[in-house]
N, C-alpha and C positions, 0 to 999 in steps of 0.2 A: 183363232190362233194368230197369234201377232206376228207382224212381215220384221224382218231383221235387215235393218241397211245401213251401209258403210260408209262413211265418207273420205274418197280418196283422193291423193295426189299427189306424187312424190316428191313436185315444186313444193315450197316454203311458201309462206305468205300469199297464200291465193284465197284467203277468206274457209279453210276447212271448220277449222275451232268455232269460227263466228260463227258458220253455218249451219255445223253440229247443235251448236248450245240453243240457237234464236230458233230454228226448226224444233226440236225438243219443246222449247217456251212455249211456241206457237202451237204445236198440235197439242199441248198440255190444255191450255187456254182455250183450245175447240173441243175438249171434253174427253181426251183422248190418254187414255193412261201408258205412259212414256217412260223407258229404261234407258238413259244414256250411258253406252259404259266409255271410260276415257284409256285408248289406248295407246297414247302418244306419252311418253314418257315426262316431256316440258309440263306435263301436267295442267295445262291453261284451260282444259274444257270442266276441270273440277274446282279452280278457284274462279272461272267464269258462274259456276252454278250457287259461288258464297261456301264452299269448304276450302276450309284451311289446310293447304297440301303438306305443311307439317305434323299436321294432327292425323294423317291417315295411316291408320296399322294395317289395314284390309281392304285389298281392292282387288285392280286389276293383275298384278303380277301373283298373285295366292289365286287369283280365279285360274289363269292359265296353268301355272304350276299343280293342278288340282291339292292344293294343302288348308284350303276353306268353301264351306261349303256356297254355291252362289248366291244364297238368302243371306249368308255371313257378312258379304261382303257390300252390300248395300247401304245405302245411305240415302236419307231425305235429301231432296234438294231445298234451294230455299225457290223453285219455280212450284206453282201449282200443277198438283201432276206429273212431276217429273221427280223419278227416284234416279239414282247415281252411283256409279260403281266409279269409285275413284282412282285415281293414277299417284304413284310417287315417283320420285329419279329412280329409286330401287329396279322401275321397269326395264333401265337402260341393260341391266344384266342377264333379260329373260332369253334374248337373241341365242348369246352363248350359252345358257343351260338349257334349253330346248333340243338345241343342235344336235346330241344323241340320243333324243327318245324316238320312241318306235310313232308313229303317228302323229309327228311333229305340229303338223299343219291342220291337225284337227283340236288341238287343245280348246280353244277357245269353243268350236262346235258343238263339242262333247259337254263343256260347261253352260254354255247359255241355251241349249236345248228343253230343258223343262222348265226355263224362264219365259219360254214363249205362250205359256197357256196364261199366266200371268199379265201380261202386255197386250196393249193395240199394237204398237212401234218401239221396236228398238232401236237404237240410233248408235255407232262405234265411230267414234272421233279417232281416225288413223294419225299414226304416226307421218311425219313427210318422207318417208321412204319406200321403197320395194325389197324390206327384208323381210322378216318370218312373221314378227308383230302387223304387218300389213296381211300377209298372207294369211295368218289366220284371221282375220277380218274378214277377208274377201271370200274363205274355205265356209266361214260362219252364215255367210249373209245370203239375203233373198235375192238382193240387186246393189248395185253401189251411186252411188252419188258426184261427181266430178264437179267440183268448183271450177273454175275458169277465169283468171281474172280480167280485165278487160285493159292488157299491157301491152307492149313491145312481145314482149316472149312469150306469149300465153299459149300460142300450142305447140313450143318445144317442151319436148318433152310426152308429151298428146300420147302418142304412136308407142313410146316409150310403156304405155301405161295400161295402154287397151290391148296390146301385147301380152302384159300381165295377167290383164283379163282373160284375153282368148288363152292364156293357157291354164289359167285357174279353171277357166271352164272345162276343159279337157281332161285334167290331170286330179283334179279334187271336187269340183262344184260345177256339174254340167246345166246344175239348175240356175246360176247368176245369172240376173239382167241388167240391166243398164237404165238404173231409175228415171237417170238425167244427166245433162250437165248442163250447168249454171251457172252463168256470167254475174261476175261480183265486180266488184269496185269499176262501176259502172259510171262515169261521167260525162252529161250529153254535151259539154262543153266543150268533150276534147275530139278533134275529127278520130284521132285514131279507137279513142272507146266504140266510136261507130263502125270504122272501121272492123277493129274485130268481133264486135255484132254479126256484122255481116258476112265475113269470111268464115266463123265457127257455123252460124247458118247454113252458110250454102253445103257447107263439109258434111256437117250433118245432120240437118233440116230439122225432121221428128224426135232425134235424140236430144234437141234443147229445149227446158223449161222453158216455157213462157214469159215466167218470170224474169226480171234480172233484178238483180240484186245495185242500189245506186251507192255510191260516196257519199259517206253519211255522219258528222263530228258525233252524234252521237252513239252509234255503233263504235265507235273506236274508244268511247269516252268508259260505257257499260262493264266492261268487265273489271276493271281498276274500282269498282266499285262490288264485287261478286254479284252481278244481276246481270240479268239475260237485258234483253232492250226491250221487251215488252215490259219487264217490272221498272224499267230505269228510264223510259219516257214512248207512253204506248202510244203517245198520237206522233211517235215521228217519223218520219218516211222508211228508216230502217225498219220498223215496228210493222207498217202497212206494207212492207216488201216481202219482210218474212211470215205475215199472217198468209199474205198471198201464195207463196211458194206452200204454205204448207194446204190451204185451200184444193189448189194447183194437185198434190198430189195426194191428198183425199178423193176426189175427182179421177182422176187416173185410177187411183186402186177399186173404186167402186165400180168403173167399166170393167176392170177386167175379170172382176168376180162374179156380174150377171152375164 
């Protein structure tokens, strides 16, 4: 049965999309059959994957709305092993039509539930907020994912989030865990990327990957082209960061299933 994990943060620009998308690539590329759904409206994690965000009739806003069926809504990606439930602006409207249904915050649960016999990994590229489109992510998932980037502000906001968490755990999904978090735009050059290494460490030791994700021109360059960074240049340090993370938590999940 396939694990369902979110990637969240309701900062901007912490590396979510990129993480989503190259994690997806990566455990696609380890053999691993992969559902990315795009739950963020800006749509970047389904023109990062090579679909055309004006060509999508069916995706993620008719999966929550249940008005298609979840096989409907699918689509190839152009990664190996990575299929895609895509996102349009349309999703910006789903907030406020949700808002009166009786089990608001299971929508998305209710739909990707018999997607899981189908899957290794699911993977939900969140929106950058803490509205409902988050929340059923998190109502959906097995554990979540927290980017982190390696800034000035990286953990405003932190306590903001894992709040969210502790009370999704509570109120809707007492089964969520907390995959990771994972330091991105990582550069050994700056004291302060050190810096917040070590401060998110000390904070919370065992909750951070291994991994860190470095500053990388061509992670930045990969999706202006619809490709993950393993199809857009696999020997580059992006490429070996996020085969690692994905490694990283093949590793993980195999402990905790023997």
């Amino acid at each position: 049965m396939g694990k369902i994990i979110a990637v969240a943060n309701q900062k901007g620009g912490v590396g979510k999309t990129t993480t989503t998308v190259n994690l997806a690539a990566s455990l696609g590329v380890l053999e691993k059959k992969v559902l990315l759904i795009d739950a963020d409206p800006q749509a970047n994690a389904t023109s990062g994957l090579g679909v055309e965000v004006d060509t999508v009739e069916l995706g993620t806003y008719q999966l929550l709305e249940h008005t298609a069926s979840p096989y409907d809504v699918i689509v190839k990606s152009s990664s190996p092993n990575v299929d895609l439930i895509p996102a349009h602006i349309d999703l910006v409207a789903i907030e406020i039509e949700l808002v009166d249904k009786d089990n608001r915050e299971y929508m998305m649960k209710e739909a990707v539930s018999k997607l899981r016999e189908e899957y290794d990994y699911i993977l939900i590229d969140c929106a950058p907020s803490l509205g409902l489109l988050t929340l059923n992510a998190l109502t959906a998932a097995d554990s979540v994912i927290i980017p982190i980037q390696c800034e000035y502000y990286a953990l405003e906001g932190l306590g903001k989030l894992l709040n969210t968490v502790k009370s999704v755990q509570r109120l809707h999904n007492s089964e969520l865990d907390i995959e990771g978090m994972l330091l991105t735009m990582f550069d050994s050059r700056l004291r302060l990327s050190n810096q917040v290494v070590e401060e998110v460490r000390k904070h919370f030791s065992d909750m951070v990957f291994d991994t860190i994700i470095q500053r990388n021109v061509k992670l930045s360059e990969a999706p202006s082209f619809g490709e993950s960074i393993i199809k857009y240049d696999a020997s580059s340090r992006g490429a070996s960061n996020y085969l690692n993370l994905a490694n990283e938590i093949l590793n993980k999940n195999k402990e905790k299933v023997q």
